[in-house]
GULOBA-687354 format. One record per atom (N, C-alpha, C): residue number from 1; residue in one letter; atom name; x, y, z. Coordinates in pm, 1 decimal, decimal comma. Example, Ala and Ser with C-alpha at 12.3 -4.5 7.8 and 13.67 -1.06 7.14 Angstrom:
BEGIN
REC   n res atom       px       py       pz
REC   1   A    N   1319,0   -569,0    780,0
REC   1   A   CA   1230,0   -450,0    780,0
REC   1   A    C   1320,0   -330,0    780,0
REC   2   S    N   1285,0   -225,0    708,0
REC   2   S   CA   1367,0   -106,0    714,0
REC   2   S    C   1290,0      3,0    787,0
END
This chain:
BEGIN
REC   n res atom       px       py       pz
REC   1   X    N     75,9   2148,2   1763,4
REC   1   X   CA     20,3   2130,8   1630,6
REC   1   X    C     11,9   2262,5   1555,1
REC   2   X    N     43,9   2381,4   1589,1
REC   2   X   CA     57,5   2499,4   1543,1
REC   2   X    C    139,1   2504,5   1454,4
REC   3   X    N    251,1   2374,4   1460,7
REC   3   X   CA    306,2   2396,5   1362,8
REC   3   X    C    307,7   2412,2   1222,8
REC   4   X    N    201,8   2295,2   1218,3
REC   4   X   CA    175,6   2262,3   1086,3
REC   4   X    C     21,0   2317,2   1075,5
REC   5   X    N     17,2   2372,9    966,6
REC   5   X   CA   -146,2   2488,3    962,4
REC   5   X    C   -283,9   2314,7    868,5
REC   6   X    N   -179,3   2238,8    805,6
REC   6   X   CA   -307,1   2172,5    826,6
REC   6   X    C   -262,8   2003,8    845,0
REC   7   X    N   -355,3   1893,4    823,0
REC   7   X   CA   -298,0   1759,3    829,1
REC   7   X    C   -259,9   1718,0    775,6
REC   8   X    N   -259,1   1751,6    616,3
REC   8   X   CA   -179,9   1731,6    504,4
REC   8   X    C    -36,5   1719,1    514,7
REC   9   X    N     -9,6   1882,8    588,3
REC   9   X   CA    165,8   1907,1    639,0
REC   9   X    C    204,2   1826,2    683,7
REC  10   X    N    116,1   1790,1    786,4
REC  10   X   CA    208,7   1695,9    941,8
REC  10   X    C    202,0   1566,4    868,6
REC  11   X    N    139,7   1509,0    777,7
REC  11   X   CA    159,2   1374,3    712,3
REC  11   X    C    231,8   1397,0    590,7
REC  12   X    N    312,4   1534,2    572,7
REC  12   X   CA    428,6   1484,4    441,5
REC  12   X    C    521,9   1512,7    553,6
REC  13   X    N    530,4   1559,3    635,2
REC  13   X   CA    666,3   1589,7    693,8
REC  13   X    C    701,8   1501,0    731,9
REC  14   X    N    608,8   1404,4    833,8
REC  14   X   CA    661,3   1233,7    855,0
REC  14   X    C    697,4   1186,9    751,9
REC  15   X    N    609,2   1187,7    601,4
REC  15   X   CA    660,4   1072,5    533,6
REC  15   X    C    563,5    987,9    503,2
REC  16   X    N    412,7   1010,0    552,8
REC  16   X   CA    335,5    893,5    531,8
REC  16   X    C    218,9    931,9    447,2
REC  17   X    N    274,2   1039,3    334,4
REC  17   X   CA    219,6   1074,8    244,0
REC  17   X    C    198,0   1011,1    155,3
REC  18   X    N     79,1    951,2     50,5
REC  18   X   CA     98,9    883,5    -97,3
REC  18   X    C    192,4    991,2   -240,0
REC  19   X    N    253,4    954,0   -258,1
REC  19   X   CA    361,1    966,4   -342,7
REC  19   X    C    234,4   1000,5   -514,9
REC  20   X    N    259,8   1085,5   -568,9
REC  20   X   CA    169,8   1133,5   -723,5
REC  20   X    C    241,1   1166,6   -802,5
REC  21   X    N    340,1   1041,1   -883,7
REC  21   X   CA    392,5   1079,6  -1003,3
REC  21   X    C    342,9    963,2  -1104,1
REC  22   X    N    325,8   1101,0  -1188,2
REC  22   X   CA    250,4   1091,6  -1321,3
REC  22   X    C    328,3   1163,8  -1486,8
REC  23   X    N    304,2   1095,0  -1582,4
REC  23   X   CA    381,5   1092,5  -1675,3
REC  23   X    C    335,9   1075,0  -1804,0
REC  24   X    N    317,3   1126,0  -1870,3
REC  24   X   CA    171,8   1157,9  -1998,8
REC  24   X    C     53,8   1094,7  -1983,3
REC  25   X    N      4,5   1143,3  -1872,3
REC  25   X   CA   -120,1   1053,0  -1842,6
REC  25   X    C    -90,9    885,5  -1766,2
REC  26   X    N     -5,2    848,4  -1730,6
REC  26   X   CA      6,4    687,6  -1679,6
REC  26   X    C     75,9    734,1  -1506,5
REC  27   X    N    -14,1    642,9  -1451,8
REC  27   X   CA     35,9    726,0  -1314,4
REC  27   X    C    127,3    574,3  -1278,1
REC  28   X    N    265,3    626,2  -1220,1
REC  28   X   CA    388,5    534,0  -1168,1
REC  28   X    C    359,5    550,9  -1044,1
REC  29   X    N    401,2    435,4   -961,4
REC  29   X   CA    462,9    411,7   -887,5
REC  29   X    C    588,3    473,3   -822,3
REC  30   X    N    611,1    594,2   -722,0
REC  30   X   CA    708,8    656,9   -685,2
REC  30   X    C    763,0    612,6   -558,7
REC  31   X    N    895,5    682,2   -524,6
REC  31   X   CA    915,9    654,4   -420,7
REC  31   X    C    882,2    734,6   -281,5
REC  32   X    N    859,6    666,0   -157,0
REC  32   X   CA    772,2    774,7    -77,5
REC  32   X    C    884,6    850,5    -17,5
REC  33   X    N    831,0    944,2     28,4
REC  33   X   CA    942,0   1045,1     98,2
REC  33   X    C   1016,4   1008,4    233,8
REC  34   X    N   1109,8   1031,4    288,2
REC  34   X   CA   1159,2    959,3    367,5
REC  34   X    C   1140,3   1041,5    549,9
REC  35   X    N   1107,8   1189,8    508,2
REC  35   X   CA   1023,5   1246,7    630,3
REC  35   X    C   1129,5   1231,6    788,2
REC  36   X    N   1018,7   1209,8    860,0
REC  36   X   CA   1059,2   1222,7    983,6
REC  36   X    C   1092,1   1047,2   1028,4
REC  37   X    N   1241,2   1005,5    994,1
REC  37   X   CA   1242,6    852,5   1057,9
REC  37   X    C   1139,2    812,8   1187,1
REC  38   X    N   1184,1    866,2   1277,5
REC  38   X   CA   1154,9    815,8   1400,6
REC  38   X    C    936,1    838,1   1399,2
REC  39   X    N    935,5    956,1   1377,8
REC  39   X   CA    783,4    942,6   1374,2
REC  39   X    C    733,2    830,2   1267,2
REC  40   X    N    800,2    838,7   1141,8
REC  40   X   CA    705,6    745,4   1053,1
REC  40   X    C    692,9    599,0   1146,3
REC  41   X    N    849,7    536,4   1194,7
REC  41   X   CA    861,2    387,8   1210,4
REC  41   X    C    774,2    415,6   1323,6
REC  42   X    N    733,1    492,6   1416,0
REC  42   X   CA    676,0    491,8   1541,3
REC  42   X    C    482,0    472,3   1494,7
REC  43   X    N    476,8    565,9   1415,6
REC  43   X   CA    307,1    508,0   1310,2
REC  43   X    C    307,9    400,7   1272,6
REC  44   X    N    434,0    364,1   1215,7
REC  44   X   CA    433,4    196,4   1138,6
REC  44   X    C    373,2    113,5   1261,2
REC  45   X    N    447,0     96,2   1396,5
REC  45   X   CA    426,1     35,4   1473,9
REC  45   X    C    284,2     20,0   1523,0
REC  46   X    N    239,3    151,9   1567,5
REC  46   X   CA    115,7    190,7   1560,4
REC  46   X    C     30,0    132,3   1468,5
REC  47   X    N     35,9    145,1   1339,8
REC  47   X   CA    -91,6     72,5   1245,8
REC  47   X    C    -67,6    -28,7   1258,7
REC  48   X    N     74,3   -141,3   1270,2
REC  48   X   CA     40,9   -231,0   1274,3
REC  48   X    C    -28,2   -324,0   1387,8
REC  49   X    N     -3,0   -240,7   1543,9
REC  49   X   CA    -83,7   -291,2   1612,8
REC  49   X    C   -240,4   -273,6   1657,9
REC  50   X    N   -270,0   -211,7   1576,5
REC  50   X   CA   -415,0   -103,8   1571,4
REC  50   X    C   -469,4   -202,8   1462,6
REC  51   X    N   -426,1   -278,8   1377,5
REC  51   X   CA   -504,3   -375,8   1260,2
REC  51   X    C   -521,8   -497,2   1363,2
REC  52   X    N   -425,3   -561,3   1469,9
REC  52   X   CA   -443,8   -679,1   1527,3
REC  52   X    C   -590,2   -657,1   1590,3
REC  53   X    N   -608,1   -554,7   1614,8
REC  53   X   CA   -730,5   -545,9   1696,2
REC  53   X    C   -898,3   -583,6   1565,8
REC  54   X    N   -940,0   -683,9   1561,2
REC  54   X   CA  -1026,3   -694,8   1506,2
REC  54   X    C  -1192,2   -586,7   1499,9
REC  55   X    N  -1181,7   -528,8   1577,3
REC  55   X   CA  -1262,1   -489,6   1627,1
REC  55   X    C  -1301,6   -317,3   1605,6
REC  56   X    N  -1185,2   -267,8   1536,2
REC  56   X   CA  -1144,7   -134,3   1518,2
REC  56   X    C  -1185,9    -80,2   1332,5
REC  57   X    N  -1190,1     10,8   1330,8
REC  57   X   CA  -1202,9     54,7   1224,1
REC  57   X    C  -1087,8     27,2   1142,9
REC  58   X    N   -946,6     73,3   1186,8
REC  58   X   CA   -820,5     23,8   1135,4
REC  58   X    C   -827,2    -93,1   1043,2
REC  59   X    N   -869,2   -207,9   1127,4
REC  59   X   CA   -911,1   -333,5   1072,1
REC  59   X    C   -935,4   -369,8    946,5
REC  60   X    N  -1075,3   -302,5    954,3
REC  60   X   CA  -1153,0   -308,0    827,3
REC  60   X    C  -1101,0   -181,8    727,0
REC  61   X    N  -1027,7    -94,1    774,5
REC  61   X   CA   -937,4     -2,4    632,9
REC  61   X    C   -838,6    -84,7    620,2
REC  62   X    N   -774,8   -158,8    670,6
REC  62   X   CA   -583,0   -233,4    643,4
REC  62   X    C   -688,2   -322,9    572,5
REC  63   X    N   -803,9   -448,2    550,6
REC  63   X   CA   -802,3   -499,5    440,5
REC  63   X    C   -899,0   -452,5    324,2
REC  64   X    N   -930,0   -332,9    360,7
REC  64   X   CA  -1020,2   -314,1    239,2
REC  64   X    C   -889,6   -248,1    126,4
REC  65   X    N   -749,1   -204,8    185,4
REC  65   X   CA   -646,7   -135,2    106,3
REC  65   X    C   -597,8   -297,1     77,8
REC  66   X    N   -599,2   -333,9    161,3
REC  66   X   CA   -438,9   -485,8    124,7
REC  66   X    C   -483,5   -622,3      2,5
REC  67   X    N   -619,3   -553,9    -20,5
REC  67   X   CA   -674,1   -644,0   -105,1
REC  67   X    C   -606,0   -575,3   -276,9
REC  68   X    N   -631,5   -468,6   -246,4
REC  68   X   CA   -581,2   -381,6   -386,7
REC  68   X    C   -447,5   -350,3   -410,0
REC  69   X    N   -363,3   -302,3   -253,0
REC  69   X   CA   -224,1   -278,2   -267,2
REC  69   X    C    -90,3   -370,7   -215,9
REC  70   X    N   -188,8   -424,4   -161,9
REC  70   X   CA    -77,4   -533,0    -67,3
REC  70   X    C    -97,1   -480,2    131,6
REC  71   X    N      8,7   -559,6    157,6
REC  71   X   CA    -71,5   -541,7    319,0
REC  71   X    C     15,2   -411,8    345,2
REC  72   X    N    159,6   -413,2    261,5
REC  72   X   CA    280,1   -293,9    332,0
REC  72   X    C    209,4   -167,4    336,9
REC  73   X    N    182,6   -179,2    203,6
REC  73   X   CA    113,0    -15,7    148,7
REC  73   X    C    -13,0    -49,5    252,1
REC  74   X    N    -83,5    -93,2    271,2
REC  74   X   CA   -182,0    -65,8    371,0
REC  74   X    C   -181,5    -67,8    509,8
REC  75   X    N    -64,6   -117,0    519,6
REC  75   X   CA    -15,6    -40,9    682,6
REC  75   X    C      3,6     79,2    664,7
REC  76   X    N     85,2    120,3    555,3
REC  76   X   CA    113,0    274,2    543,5
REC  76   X    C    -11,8    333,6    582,7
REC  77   X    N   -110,5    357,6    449,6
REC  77   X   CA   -208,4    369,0    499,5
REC  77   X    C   -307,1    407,1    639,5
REC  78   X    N   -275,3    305,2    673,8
REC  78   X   CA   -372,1    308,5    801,1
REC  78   X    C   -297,7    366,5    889,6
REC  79   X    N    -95,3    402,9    929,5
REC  79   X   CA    -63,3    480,5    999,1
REC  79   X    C    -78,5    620,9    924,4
REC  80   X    N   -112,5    634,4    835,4
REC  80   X   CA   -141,2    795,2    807,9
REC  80   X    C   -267,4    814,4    811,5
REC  81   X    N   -371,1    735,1    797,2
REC  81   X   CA   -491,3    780,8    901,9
REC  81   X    C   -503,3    786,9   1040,8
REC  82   X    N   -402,0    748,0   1112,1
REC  82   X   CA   -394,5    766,4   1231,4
REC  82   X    C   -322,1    865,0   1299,2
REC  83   X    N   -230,4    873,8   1188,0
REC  83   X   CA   -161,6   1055,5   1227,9
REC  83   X    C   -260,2   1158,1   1205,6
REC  84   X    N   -351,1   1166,8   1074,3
REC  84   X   CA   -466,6   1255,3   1107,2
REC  84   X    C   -550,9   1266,7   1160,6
REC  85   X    N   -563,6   1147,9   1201,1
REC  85   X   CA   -676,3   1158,7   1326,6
REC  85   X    C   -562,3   1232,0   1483,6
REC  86   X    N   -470,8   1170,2   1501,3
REC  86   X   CA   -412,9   1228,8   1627,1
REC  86   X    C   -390,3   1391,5   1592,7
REC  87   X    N   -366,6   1459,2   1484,4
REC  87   X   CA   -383,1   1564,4   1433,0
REC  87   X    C   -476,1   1640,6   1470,7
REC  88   X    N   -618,6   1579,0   1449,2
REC  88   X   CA   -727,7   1664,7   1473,4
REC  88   X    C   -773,7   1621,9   1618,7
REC  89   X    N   -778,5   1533,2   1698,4
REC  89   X   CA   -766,7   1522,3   1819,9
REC  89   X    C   -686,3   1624,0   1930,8
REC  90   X    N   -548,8   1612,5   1837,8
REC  90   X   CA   -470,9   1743,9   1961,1
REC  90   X    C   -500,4   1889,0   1901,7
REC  91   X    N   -577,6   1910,5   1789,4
REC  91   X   CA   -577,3   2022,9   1728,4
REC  91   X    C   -723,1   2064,3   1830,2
REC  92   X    N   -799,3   2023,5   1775,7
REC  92   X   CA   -958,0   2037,6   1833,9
REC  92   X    C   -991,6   1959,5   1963,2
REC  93   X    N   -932,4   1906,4   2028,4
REC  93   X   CA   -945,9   1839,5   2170,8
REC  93   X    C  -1061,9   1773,0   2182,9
REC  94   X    N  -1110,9   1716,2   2103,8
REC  94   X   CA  -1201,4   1630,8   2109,2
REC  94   X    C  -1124,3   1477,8   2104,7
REC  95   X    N  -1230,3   1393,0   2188,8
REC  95   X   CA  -1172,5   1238,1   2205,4
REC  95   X    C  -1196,4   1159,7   2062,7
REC  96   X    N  -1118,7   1044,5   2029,2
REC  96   X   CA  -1177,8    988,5   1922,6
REC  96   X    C  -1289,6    895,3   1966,3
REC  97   X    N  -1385,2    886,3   1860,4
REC  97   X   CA  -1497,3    810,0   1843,0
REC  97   X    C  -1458,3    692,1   1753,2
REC  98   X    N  -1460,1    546,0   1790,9
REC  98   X   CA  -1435,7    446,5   1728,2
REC  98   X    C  -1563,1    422,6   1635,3
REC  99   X    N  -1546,7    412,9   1518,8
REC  99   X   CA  -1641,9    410,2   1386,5
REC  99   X    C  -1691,8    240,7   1394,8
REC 100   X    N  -1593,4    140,0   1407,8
REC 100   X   CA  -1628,7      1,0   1439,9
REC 100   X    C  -1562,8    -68,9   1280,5
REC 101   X    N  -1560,3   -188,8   1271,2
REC 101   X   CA  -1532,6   -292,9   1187,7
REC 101   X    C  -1610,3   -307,0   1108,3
REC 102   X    N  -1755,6   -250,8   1083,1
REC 102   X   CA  -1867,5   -283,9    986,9
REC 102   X    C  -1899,2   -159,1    916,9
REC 103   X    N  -1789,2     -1,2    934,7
REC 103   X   CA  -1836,6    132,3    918,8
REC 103   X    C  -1858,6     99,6    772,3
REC 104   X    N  -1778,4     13,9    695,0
REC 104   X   CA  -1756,4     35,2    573,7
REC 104   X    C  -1887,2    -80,2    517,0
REC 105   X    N  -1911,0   -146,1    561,6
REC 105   X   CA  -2004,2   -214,3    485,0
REC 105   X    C  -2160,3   -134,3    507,0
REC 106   X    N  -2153,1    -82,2    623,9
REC 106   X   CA  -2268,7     15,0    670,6
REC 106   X    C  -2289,1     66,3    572,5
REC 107   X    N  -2201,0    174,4    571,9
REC 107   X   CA  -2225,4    245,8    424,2
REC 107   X    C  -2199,3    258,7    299,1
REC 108   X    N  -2153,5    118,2    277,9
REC 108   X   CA  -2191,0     59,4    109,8
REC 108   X    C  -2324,8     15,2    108,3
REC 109   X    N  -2396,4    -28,8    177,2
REC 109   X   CA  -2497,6    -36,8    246,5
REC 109   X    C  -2598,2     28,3    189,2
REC 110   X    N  -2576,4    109,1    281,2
REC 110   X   CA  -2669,1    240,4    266,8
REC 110   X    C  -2675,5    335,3    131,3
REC 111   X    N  -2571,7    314,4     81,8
REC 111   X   CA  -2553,8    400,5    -36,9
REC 111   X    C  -2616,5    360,2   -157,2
REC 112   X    N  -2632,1    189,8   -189,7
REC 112   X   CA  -2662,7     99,5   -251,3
REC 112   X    C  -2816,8    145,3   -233,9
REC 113   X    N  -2906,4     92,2   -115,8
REC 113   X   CA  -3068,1    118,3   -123,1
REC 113   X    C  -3080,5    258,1   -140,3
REC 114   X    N  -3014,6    336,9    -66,0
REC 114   X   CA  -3089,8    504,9   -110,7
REC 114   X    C  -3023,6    489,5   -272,8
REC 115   X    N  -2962,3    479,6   -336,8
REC 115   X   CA  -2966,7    482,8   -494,0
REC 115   X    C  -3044,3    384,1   -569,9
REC 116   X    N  -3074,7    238,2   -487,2
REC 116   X   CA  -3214,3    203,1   -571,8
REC 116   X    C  -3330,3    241,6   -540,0
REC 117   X    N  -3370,7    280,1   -421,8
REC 117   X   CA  -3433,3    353,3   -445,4
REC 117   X    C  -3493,9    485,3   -514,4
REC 118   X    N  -3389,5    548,8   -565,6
REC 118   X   CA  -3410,1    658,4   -628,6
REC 118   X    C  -3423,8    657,3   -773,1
REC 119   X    N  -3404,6    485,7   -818,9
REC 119   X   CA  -3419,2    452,9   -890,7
REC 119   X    C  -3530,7    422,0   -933,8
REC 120   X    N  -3587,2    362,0   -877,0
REC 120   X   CA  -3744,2    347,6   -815,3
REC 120   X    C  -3831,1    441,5   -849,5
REC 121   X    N  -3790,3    576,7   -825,8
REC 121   X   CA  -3797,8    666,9   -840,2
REC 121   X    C  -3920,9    767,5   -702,2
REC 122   X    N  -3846,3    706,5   -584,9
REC 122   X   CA  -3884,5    737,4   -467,4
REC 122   X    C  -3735,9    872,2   -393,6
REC 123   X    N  -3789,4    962,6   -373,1
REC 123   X   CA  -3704,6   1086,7   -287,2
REC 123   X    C  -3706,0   1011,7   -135,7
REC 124   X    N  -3546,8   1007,1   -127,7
REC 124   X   CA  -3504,4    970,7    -10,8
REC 124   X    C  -3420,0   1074,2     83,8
REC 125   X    N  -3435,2   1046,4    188,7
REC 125   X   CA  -3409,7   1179,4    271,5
REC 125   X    C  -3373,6   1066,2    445,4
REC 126   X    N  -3240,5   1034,5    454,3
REC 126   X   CA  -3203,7    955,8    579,1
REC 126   X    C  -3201,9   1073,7    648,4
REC 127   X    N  -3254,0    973,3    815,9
REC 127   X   CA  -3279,9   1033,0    967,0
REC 127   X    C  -3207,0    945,7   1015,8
REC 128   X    N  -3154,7    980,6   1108,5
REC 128   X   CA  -3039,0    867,8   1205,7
REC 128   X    C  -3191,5    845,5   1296,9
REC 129   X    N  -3215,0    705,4   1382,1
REC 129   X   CA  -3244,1    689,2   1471,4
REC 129   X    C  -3198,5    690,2   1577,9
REC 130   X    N  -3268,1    776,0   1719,0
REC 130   X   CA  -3232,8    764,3   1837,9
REC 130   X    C  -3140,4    608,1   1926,9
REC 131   X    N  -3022,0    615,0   1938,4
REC 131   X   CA  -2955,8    492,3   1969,6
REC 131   X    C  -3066,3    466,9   2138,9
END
């Protein structure tokens, strides 16, 4: 992983970069880069069997994207979060921690009461509880 100095690199060099062309202000639709064949189709494979798993974080990112982009683009997606995560895994040698299928409603969640509350006009200050 020395190669590439950050995760950004190693996800344009595959290819499973989002594409940013823009044109007096109206952002198009481009085409994505075509990168490293064999690694991208090998992520493709990867996200797509990493969404079957109900149970995974993957999961719940492939439809919170496939609702807005379609399911393709959100396979993409979800194999380029998985190249950065294997990124920082072989970079920093730490194991991954599975976030779960509900990370995202957790913290819409959470974000929702600590802002009515503050609405309220109560100072909020979250503590994780001891699992």
């Amino acid at each position: 992983m020395g190669r590439f100095t950050t995760a950004a690199q190693l996800a344009s060099w595959a290819g499973l970069c989002p594409t940013n062309k823009e044109s007096a202000g109206k952002r198009m639709e481009g085409l994505m880069n075509r990168g490293n064949v064999w690694l991208r189709a090998i992520m493709g494979e990867v996200a797509w069997a990493s969404i079957k798993t109900t149970t995974s974080y993957f999961y719940a990112q492939f439809h919170r994207v496939a609702r807005r982009c379609g399911q393709n683009k959100a396979a993409i997606a979800v194999a380029h979060s998985i190249l950065i995560l294997v990124y920082h895994a072989l970079r920093t040698g730490q194991p991954y921690t599975e976030l779960g299928a509900d990370y995202f409603d957790a913290r819409r969640l959470e974000r929702h009461h600590v802002r009515r509350l503050e609405q309220l006009g109560y100072s909020v200050t979250l503590k994780p509880t001891a699992a």
